[in-house]
N, C-alpha and C positions, 0 to 999 in steps of 0.2 A: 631368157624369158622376154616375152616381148609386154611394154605397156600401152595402153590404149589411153589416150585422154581424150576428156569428153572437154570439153571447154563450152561455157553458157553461152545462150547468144543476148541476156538479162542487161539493163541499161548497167546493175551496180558493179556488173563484173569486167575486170582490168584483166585482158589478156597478158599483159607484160612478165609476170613472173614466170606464168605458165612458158610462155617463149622462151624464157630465158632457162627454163628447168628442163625444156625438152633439147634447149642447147645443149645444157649440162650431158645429161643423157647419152644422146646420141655423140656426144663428143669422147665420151667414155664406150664404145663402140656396143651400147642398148639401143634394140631393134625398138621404135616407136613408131604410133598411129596418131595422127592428130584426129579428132571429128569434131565438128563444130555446128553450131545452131548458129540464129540470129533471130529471134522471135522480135527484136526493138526495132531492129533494122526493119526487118516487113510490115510493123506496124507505124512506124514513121514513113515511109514509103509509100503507104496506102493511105494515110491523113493528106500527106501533099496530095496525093492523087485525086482528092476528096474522097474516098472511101473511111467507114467505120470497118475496124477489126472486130472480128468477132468471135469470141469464146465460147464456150457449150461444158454442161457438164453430163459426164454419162453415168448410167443407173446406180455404179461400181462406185461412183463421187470424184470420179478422175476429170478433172477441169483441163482440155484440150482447145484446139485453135478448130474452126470450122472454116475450110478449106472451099470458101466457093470458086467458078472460073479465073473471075478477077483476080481474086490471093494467089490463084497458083501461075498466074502468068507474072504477079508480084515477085515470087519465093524462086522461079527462074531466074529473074533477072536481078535480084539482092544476094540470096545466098550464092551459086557456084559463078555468080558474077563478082560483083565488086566484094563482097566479105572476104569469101573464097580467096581472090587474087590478091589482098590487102594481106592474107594472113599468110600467106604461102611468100610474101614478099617481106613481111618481115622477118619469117622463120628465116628466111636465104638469107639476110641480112648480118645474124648472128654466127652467119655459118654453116646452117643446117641446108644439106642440097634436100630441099623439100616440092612435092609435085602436086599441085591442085589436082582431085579429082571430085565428079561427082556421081552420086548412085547410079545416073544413067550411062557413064565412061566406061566402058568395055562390060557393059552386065552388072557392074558391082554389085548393084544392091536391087534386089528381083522378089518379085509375090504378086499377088492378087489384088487388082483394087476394090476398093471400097464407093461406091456410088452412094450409100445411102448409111446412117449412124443412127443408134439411136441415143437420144437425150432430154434430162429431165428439164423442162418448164414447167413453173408452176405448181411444181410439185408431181408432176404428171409427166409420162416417159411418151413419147414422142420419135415416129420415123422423122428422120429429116433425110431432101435427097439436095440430088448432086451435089456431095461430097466429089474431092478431087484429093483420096488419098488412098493407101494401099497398105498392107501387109508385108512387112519382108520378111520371107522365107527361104529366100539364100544367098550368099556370099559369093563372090569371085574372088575365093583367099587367093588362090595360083597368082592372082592378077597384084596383091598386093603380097606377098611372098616373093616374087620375082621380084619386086620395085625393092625390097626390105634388101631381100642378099644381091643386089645390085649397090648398094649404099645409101639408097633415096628414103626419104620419109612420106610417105603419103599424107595429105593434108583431104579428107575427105567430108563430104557434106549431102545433103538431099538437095535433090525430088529422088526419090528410086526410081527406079523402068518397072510399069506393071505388066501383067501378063498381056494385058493389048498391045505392048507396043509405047504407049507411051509415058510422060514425067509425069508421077502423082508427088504429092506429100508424104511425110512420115516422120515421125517423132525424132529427131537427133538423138534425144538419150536414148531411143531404143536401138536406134542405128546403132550409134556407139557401141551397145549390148550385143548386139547380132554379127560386130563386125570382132568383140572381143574373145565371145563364143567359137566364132570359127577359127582362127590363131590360138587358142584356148591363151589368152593372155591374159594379164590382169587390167584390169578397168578404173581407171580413179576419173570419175565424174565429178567435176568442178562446176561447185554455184555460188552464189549468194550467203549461204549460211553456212556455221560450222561443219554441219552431215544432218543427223534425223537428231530432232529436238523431243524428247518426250512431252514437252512443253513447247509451243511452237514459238511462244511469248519472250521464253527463256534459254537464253543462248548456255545458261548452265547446267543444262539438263540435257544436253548431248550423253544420246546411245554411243558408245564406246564399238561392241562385240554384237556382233549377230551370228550365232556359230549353230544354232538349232532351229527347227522348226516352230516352238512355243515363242521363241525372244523374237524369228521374223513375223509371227501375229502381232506382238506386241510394239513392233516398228510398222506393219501393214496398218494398227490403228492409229499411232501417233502419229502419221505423213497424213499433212495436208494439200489440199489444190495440185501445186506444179509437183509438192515434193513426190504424190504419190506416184507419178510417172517416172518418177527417180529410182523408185522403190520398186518396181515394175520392173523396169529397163535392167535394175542390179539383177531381181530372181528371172528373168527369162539370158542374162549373160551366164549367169552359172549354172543352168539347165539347159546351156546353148554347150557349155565344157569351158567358161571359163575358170581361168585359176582362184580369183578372186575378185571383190569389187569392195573399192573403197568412194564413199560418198564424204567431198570435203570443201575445204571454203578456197575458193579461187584468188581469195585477194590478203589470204594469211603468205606469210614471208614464205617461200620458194613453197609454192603450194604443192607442186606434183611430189616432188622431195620429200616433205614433211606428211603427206597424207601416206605415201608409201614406204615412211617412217614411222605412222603410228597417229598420224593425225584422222578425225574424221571419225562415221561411221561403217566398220570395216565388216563384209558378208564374206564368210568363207562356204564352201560348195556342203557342207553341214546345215546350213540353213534350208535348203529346200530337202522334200522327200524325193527320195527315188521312184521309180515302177515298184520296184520289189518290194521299197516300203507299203508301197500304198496298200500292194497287194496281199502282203502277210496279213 
């Protein structure tokens, strides 16, 4: 079985366990994906630059990054630049023959862009345009299938290639999602917090089991801001064919380990409905 790790790109989160767990891993001859964000990185990046980052929430309540020209000529040159090659340098460090790619490197990561979003100001829903992000609607698994039973570990990241041709934006945890979906592997998304807090205040109130449809309403309304793109990204990976998706804390002791041990909030492919269901 292969795992996918989603690793934050959030200022609190400490890549290092994760490294060292995908060491583990692959050292034990488990087929893994790294994918990775860096939302601090692009917004430090555009402070020096003197730019404001800027966030958007859309109708749904999902608080998103708003992707004008400037961000996205930022998000080329932060993420499959320097994060990108930072993290694929230390993964090789511990061992791991691991390979920078990004969405746009042989097709990987492909859809339709998005020119225009819309979002609530105000209280009030709002087109906004030139948006510079996209849809991903398909995979070059071949592309990381071949790199896998080669021995390599793919280290992969956005902008995806839209259907124009060129690098939009796109959510890493959804990447992550769409990249888990088509290897049907399992997904443990690493962040900040334990997994999905029933209480967002309270780290003791950690959802355990999401296995039905009723219990993922009931994590659909307790994720807030970033988580709900978490909670997103888990139900479109196991409507994609993933195995499973586990949502966990990136800076708990050997975090990929322990979420894949039982840490976290764990979705099994029970949680969403099928066609057949919807349609009985």
């Amino acid at each position: 079985m292969t795992t996918v790790v989603k690793v934050g790109g959030a200022r609190a989160v400490d890549p290092e366990g994760t490294i060292a767990d995908v060491a583990a891993l692959t050292g034990e001859g488990e087929d893994c994906v790294v994918v990775h964000g860096g939302s601090t990185a692009v917004d430090e990046t555009l402070e020096r630059l003197g730019e404001e980052p800027e966030y958007v929430e859309t109708p749904k309540g999902v608080v998103g990054r708003f992707t004008d020209e400037r961000t996205m000529e930022t998000f080329e040159m932060v993420l499959p630049g320097k994060l990108n090659t930072d993290l694929t340098a230390s993964l090789r460090k511990t061992g791991v023959d691991a390979v920078g790619l990004s969405g746009v490197d042989g097709g990987l990561l492909t859809g339709p862009r998005k020119s225009a979003v819309k979002v609530v100001e105000d209280g009030k829903t709002k087109i906004r345009r030139g948006e510079h992000s996209g849809k991903i609607e398909s995979v070059n698994a071949d592309l990381l299938t071949g790199l896998l039973d080669d021995g390599y570990t793919p280290v992969v990241t956005v902008p995806m290639l839209a259907d124009d041709g060129t690098p939009v934006n796109a959510d890493a945890d959804r990447a992550a999602a769409a990249v888990a979906g088509a290897l049907g592997a399992t997904l443990v998304v690493l962040t900040d917090v334990p997994g999905v807090l029933a209480d967002p205040d309270d780290p003791g109130t950690l959802i355990g089991q999401v296995r039905a449809p009723d219990e993922l309403a009931r994590v659909e309304s307790a994720a807030e801001g970033f988580m709900g793109k978490k909670v997103m990204a888990a139900t479109e990976a196991l409507d994609g064919g993933a195995a499973s998706v586990v949502v966990a804390d990136a800076n708990a002791p050997d975090p990929v380990l322990a979420a894949l041990d039982g840490d976290g909030t764990h979705f099994a492919p029970g949680a969403i409905e099928t066609e057949a269901e919807v349609d009985a």
